[in-house]
N, C-alpha and C positions, 0 to 999 in steps of 0.2 A: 398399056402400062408404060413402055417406053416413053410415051408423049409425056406423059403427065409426067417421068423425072426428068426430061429435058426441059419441060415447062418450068417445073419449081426451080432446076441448075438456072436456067434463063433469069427467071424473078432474084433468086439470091445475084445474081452477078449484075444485075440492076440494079438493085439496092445497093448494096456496097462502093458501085460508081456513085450512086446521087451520093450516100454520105460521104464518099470524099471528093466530091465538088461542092459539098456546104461547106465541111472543113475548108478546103482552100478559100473560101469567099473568105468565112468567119477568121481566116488567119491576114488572108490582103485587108480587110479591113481594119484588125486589130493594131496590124502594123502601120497602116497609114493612121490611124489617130495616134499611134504611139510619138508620128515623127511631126505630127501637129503640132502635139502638146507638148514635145520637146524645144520643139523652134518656140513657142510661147513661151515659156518658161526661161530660154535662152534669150530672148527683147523684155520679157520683166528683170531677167539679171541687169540686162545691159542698159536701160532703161532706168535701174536703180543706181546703178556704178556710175552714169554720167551725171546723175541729180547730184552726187557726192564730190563729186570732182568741181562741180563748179561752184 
């Protein structure tokens, strides 16, 4: 009977690693589009600001 709660303690403490190495993907990823579509949106400012200017 031992085996089988160190087996299950084992699987929970598995699980919980993978979900939080999806989280960290799911967060490096979210942050790098974030700073994508920052820097875009910062060459459509700058990109509109100079059509003005001239």
């Amino acid at each position: 009977m031992l085996n089988a709660s160190q087996a299950e303690l084992y699987f929970i403490a598995a699980m919980m690693i993978l979900i939080l190495i999806i989280s960290i993907v799911a967060i490096y990823f979210f942050f790098v589009t974030y700073k994508k579509e920052k820097a875009e949106k910062q060459k459509r400012i700058e990109k509109r600001n100079s059509g003005i200017k001239n």
